[in-house]
N, CA, C and O atoms as a DFTB+ gen file, in Angstrom:
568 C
 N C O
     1  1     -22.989     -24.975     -30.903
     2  2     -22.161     -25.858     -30.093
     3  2     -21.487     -26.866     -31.010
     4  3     -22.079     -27.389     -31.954
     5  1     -20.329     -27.095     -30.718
     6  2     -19.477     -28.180     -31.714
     7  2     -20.213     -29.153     -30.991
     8  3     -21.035     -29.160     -30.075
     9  1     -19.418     -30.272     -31.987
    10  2     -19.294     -32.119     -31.360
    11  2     -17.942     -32.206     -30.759
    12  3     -17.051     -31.358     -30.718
    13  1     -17.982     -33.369     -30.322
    14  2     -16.750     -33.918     -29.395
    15  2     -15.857     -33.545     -30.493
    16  3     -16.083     -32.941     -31.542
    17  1     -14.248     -34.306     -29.753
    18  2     -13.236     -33.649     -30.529
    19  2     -13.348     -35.259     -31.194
    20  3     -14.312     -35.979     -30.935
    21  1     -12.173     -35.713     -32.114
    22  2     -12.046     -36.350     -32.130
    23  2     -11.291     -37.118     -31.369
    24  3     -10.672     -36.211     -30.813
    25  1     -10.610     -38.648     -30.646
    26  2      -9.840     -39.327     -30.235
    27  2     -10.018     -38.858     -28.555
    28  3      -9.151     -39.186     -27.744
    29  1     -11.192     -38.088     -28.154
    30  2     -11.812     -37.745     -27.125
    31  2     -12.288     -39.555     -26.487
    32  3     -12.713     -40.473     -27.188
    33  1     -12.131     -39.569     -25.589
    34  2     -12.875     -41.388     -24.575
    35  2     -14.077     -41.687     -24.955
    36  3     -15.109     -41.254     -24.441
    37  1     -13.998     -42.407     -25.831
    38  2     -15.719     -43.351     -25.834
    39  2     -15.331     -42.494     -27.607
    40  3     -14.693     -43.054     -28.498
    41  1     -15.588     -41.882     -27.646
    42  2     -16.175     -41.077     -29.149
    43  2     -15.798     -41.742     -30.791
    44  3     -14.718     -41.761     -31.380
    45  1     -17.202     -42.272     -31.237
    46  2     -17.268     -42.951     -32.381
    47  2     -17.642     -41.705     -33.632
    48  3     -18.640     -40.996     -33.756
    49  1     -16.441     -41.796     -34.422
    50  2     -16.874     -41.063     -35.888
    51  2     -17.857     -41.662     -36.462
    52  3     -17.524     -42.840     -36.592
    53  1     -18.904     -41.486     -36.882
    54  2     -19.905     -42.473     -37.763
    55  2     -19.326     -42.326     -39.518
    56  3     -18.620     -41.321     -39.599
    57  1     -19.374     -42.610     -40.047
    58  2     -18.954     -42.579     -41.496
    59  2     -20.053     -41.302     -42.261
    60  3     -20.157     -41.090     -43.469
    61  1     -20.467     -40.894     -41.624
    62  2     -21.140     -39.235     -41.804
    63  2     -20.114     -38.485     -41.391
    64  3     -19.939     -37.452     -42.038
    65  1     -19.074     -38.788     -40.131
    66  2     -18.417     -37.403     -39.874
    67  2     -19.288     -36.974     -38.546
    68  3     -18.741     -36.149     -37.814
    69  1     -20.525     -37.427     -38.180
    70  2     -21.243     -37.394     -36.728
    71  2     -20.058     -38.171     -35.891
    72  3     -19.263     -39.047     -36.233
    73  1     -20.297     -37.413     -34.531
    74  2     -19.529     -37.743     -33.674
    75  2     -20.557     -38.090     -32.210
    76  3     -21.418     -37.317     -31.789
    77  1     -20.188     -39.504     -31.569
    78  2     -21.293     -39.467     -30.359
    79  2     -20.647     -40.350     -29.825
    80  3     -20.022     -41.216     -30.437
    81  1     -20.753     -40.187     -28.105
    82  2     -19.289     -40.731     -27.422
    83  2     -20.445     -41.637     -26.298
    84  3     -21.537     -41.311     -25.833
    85  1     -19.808     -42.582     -26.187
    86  2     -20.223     -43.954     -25.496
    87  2     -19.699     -43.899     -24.645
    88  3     -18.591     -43.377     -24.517
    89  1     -20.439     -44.499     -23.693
    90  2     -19.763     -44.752     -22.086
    91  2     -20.408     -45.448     -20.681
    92  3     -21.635     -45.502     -20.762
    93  1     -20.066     -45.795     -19.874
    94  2     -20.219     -46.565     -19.148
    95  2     -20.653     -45.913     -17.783
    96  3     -19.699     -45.783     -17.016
    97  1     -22.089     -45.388     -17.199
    98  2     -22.497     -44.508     -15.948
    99  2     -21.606     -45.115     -14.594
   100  3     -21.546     -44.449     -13.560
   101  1     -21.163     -45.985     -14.677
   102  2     -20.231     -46.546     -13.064
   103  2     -18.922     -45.911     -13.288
   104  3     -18.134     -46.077     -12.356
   105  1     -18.562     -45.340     -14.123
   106  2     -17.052     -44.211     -14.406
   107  2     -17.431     -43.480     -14.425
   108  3     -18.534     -43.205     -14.900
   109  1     -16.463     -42.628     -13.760
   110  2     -16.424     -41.398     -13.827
   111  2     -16.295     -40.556     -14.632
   112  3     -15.148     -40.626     -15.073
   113  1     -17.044     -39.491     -15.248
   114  2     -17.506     -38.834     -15.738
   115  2     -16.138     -38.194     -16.253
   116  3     -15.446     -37.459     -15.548
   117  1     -15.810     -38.578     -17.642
   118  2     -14.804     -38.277     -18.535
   119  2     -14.611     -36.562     -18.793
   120  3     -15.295     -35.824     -19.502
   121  1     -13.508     -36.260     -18.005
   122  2     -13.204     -34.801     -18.086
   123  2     -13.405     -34.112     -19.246
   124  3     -13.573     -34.781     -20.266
   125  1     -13.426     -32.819     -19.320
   126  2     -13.595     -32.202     -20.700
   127  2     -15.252     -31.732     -20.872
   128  3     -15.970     -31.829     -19.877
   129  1     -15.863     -31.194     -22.243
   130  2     -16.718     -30.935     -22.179
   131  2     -17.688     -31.888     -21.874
   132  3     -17.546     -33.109     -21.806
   133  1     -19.094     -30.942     -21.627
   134  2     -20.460     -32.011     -21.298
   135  2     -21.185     -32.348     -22.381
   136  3     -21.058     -31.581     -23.335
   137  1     -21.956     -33.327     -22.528
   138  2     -22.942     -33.468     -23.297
   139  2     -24.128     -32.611     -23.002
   140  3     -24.495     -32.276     -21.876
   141  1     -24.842     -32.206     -24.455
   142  2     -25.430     -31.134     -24.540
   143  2     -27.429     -32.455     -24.592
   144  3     -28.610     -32.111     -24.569
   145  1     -26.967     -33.415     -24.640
   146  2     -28.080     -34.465     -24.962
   147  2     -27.424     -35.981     -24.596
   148  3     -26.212     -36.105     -24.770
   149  1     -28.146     -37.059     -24.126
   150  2     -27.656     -38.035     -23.859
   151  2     -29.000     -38.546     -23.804
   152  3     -30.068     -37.979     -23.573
   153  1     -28.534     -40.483     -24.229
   154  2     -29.436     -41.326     -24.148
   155  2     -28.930     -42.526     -23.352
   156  3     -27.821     -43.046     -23.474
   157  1     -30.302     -43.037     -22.182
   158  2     -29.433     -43.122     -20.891
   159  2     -30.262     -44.946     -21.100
   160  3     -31.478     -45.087     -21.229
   161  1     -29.255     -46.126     -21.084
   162  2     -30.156     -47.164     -21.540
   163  2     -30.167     -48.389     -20.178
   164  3     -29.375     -49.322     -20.043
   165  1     -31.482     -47.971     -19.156
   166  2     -30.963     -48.468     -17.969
   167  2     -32.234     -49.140     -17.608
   168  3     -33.210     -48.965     -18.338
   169  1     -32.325     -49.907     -16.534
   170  2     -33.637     -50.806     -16.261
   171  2     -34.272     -49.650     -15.567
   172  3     -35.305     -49.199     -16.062
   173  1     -33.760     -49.085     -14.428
   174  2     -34.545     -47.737     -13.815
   175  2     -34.186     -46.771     -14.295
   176  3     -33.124     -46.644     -14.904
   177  1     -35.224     -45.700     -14.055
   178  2     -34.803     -43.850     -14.671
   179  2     -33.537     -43.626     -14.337
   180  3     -33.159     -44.172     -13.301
   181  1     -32.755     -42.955     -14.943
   182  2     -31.166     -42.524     -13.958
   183  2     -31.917     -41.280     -13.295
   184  3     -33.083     -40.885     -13.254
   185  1     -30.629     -40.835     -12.774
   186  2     -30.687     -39.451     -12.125
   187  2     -30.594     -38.365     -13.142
   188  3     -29.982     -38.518     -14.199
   189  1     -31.338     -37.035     -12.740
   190  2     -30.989     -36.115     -14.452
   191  2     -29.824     -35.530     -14.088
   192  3     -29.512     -35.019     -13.012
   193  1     -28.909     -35.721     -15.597
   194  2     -27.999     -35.522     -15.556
   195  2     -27.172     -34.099     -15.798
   196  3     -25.969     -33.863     -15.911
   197  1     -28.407     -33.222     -15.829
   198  2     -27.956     -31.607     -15.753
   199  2     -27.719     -31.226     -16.984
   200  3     -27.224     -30.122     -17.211
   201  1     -28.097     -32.240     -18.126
   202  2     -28.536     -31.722     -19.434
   203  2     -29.729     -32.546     -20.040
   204  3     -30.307     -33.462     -19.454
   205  1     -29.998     -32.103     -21.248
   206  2     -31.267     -33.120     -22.207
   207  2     -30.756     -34.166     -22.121
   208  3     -29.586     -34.481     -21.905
   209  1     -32.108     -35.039     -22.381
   210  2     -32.116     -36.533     -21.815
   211  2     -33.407     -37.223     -22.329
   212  3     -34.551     -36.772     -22.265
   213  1     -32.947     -38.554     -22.915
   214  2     -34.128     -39.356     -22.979
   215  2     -33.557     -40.757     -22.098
   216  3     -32.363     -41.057     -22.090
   217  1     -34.507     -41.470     -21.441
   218  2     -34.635     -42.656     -20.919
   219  2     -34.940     -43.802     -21.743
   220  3     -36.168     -43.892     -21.773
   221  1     -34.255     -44.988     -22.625
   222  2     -34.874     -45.889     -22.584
   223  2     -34.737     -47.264     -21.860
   224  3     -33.710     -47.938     -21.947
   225  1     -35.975     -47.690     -21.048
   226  2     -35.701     -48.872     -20.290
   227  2     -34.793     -50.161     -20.983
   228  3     -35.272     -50.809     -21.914
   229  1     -34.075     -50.317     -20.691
   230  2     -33.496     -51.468     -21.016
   231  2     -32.695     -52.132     -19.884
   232  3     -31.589     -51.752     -19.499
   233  1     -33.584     -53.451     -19.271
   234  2     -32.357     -54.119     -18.442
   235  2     -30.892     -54.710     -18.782
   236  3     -30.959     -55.266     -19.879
   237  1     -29.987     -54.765     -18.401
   238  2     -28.888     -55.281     -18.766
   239  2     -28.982     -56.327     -19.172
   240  3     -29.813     -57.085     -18.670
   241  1     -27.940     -56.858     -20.517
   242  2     -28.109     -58.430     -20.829
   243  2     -29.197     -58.492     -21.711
   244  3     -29.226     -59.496     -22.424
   245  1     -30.224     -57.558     -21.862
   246  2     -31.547     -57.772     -22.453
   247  2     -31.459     -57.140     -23.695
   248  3     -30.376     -56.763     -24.143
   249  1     -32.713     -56.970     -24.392
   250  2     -33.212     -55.882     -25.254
   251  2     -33.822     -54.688     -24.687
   252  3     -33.988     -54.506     -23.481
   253  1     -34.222     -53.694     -25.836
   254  2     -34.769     -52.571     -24.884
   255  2     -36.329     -53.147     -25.084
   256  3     -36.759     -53.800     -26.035
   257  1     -37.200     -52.597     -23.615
   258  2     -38.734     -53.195     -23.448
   259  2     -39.868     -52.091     -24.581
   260  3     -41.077     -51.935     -24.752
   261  1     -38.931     -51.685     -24.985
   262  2     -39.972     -50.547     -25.779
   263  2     -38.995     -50.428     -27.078
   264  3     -38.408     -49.353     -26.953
   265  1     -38.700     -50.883     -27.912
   266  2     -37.801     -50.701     -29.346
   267  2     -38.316     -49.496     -29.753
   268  3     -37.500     -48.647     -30.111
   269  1     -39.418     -49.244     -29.777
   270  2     -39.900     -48.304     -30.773
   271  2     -39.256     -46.648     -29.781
   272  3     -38.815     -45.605     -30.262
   273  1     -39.416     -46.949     -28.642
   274  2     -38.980     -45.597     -27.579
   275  2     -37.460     -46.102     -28.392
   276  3     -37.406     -45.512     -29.471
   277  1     -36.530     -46.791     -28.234
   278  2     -35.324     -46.748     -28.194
   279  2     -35.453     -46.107     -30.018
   280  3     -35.043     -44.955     -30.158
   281  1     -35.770     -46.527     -30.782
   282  2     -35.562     -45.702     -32.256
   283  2     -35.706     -44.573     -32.010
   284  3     -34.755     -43.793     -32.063
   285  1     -36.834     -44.225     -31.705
   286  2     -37.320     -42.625     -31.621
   287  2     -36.163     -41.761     -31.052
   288  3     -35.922     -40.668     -31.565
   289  1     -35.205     -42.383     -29.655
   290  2     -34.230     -41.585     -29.055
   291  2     -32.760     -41.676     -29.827
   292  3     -31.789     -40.928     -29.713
   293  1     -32.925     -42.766     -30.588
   294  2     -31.745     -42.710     -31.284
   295  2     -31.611     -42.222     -32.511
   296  3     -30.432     -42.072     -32.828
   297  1     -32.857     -41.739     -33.799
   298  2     -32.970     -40.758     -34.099
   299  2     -33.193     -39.629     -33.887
   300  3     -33.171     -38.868     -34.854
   301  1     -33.426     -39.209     -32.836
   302  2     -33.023     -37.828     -31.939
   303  2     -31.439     -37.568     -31.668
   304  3     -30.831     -36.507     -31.809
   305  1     -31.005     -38.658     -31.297
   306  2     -29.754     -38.214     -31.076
   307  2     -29.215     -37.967     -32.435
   308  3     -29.092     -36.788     -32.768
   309  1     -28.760     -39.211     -33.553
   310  2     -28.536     -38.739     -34.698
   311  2     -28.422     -37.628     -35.000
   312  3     -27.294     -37.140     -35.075
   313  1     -29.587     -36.857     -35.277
   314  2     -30.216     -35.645     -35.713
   315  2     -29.390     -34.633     -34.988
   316  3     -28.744     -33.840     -35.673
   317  1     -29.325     -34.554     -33.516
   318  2     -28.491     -33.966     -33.113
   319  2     -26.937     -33.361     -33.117
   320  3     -26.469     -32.224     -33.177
   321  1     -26.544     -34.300     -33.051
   322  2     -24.977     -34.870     -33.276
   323  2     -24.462     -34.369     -34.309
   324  3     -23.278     -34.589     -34.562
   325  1     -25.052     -33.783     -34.921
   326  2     -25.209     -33.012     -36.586
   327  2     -24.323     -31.556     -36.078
   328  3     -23.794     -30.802     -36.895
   329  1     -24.296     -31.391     -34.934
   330  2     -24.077     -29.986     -34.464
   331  2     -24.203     -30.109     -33.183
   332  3     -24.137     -28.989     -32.677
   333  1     -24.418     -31.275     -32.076
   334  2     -24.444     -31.312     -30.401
   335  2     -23.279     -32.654     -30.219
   336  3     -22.939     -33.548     -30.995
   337  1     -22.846     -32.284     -28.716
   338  2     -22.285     -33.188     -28.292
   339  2     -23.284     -34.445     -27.707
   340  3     -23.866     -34.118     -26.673
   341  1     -23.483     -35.368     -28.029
   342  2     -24.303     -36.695     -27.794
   343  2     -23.613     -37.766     -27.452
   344  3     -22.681     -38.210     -28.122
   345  1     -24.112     -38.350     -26.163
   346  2     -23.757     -39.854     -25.987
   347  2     -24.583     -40.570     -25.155
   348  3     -25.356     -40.341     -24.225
   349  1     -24.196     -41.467     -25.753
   350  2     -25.082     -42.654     -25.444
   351  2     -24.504     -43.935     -24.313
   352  3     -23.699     -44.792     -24.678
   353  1     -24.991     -43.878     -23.122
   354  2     -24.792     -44.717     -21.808
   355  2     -25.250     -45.569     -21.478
   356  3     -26.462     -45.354     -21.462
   357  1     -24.969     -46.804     -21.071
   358  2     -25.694     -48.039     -19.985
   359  2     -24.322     -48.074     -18.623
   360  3     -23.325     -47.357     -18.533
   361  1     -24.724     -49.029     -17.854
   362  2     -24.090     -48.674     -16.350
   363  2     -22.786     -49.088     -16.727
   364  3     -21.875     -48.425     -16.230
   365  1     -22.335     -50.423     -17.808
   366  2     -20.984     -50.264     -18.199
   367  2     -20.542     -49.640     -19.329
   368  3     -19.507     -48.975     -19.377
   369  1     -21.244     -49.819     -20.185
   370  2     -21.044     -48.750     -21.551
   371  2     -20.704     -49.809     -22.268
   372  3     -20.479     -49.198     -23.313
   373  1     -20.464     -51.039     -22.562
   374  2     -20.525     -52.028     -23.341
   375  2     -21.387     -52.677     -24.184
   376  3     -21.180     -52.645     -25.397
   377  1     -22.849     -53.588     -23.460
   378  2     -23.583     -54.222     -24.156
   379  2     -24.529     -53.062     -24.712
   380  3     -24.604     -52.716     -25.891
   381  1     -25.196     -52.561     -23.696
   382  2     -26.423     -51.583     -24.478
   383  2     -25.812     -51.204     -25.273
   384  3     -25.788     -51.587     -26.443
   385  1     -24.933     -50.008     -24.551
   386  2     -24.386     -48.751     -25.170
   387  2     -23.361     -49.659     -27.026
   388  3     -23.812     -49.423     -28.147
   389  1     -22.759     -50.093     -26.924
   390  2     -22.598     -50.930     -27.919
   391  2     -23.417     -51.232     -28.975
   392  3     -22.998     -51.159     -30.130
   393  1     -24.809     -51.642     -28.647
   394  2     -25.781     -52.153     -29.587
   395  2     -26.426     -50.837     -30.100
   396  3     -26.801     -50.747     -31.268
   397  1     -26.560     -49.730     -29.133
   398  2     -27.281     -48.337     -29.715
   399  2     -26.218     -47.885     -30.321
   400  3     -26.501     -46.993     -31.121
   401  1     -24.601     -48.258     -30.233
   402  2     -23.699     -47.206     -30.976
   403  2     -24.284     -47.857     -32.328
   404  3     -24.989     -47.230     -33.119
   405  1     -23.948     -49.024     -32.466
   406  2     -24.816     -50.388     -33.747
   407  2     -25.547     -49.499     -34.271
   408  3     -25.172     -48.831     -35.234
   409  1     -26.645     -49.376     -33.727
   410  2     -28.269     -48.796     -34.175
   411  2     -28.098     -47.466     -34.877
   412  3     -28.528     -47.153     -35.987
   413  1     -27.350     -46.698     -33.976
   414  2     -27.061     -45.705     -34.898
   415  2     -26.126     -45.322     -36.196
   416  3     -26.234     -44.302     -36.876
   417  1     -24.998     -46.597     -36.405
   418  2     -24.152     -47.038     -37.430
   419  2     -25.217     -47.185     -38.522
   420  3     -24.930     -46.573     -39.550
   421  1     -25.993     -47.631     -38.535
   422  2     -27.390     -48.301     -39.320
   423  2     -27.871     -46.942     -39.927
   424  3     -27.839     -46.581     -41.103
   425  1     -28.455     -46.098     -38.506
   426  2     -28.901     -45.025     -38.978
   427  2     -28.002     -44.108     -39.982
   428  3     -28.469     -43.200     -40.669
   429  1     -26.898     -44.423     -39.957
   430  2     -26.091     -43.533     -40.654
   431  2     -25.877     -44.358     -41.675
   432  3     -24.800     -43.972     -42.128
   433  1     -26.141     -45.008     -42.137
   434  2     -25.737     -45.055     -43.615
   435  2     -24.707     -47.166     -43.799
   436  3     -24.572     -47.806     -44.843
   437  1     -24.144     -47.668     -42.064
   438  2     -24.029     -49.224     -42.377
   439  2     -24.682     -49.635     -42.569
   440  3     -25.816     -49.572     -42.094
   441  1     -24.261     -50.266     -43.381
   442  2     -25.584     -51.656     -43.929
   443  2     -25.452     -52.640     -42.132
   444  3     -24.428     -52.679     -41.450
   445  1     -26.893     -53.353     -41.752
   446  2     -26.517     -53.451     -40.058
   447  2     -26.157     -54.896     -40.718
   448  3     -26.780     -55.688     -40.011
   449  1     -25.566     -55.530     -41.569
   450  2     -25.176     -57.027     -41.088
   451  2     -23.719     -56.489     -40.963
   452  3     -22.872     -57.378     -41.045
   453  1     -23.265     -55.284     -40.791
   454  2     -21.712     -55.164     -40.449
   455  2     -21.586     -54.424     -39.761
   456  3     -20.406     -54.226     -39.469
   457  1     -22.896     -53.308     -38.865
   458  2     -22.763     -52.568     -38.063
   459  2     -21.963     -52.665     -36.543
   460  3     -21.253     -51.829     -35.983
   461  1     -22.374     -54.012     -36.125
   462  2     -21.765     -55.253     -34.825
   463  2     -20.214     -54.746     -35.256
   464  3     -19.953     -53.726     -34.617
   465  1     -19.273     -55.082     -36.008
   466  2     -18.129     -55.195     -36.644
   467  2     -17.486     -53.858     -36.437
   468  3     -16.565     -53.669     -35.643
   469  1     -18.074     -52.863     -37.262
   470  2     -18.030     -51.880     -36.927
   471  2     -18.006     -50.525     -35.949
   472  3     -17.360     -49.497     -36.149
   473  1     -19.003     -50.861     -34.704
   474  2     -18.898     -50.474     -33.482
   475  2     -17.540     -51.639     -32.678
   476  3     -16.890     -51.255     -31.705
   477  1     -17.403     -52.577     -33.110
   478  2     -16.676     -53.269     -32.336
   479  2     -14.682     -52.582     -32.606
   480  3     -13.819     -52.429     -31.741
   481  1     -14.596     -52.331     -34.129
   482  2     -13.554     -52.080     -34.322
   483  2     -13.522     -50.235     -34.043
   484  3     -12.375     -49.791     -34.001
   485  1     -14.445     -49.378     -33.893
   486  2     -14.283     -47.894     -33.844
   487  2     -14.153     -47.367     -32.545
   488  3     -13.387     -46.521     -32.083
   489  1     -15.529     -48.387     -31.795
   490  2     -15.567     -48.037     -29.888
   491  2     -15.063     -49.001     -28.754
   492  3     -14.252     -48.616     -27.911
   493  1     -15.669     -50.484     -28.777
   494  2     -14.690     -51.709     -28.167
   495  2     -14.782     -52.809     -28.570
   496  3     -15.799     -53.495     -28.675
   497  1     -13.543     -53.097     -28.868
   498  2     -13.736     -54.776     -28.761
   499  2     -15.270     -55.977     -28.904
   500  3     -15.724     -56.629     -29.844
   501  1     -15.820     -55.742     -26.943
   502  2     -16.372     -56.580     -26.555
   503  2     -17.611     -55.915     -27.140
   504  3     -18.603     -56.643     -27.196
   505  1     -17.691     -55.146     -27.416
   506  2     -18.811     -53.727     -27.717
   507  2     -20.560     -54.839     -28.249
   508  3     -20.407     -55.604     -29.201
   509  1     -21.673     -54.803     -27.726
   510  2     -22.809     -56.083     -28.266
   511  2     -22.650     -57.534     -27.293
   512  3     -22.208     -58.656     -27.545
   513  1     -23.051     -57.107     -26.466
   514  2     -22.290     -58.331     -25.077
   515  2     -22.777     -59.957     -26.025
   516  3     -22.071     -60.935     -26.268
   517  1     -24.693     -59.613     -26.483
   518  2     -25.484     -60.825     -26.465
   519  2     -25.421     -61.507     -28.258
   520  3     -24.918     -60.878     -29.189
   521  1     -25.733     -62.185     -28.319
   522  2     -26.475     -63.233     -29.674
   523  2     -27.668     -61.706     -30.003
   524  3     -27.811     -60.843     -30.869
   525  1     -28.338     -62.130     -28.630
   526  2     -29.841     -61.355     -29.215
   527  2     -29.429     -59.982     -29.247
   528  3     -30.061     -59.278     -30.035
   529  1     -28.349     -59.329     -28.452
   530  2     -28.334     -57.923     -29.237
   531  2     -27.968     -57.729     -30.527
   532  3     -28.359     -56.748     -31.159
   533  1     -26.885     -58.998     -31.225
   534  2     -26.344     -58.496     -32.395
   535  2     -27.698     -58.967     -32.896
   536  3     -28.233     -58.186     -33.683
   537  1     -28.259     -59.896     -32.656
   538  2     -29.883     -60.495     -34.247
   539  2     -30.394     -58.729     -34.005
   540  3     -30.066     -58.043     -34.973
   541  1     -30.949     -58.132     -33.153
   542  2     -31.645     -57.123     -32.859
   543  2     -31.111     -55.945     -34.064
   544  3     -31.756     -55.425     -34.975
   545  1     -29.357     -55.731     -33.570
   546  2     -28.976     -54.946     -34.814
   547  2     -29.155     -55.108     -35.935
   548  3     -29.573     -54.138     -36.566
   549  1     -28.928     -56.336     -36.623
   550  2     -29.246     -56.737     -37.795
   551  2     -30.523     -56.632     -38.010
   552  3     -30.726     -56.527     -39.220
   553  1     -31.951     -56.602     -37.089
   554  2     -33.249     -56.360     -37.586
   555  2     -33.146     -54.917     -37.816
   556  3     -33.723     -54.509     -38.824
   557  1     -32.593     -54.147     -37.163
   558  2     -32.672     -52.686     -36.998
   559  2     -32.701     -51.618     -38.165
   560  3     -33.122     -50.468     -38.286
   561  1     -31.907     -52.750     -39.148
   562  2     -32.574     -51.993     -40.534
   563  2     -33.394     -52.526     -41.448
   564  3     -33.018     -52.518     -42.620
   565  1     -34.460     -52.999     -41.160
   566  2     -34.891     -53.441     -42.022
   567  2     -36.405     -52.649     -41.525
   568  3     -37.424     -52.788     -42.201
């Protein structure tokens, strides 16, 4: 299975050349192919979404309540993305989804005191809503 295309909605090149597309679960479900894996970052379970899936709790505005679940799924996805279509969701696709695009910038090879910067200029703008999500990124590699 390929990865997304490029210049596909939501979809961040990582500076590997991995491709994993961000987005927001209250939109509608961006035409074109499906994700073959997704990481879903919500206070309750979502609904399954008719492919692989990990859950990590995270209320909005917050951190995730389990960091160590949220690494584990975001080196899964990584790993994936190598060769699957992957993305990564919260209900707007901004703060979480923002801070895990972060997390995984890290994983790939940003140094995280510029990862924030970086998801902000590749996926959005506002992309890391909080203070404490960007300190969080910046712990994220260490």
């Amino acid at each position: 299975m390929d990865g997304w295309d490029d210049g596909a909605p939501g979809v961040v090149v990582l500076p590997s050349g991995r491709r994993v597309r961000g987005r927001g679960l209250r939109a509608p479900l961006p035409a074109g192919p499906l994700p073959s894996f997704g990481v879903y970052l919500l206070g309750r379970p979502p609904a399954d979404p008719g492919w692989d899936a990990r859950w990590v709790r995270w209320p909005d505005f917050r951190l995730p309540a389990d960091p160590g679940a949220l690494r584990a799924a975001l080196g899964e996805a990584w790993e994936r993305s190598a060769s699957e279509r992957v993305e990564v969701a919260c209900g707007g696709g901004t703060g979480r989804t923002g801070t895990a695009l972060a997390c995984l910038a890290v994983l790939d090879g940003v140094p995280a005191g510029e990862a924030v910067a970086f998801v902000r200029r590749v996926y959005r703008p506002r992309a890391v809503e909080t203070r404490r999500q960007a300190r969080f990124v910046a712990a994220f590699g260490g």
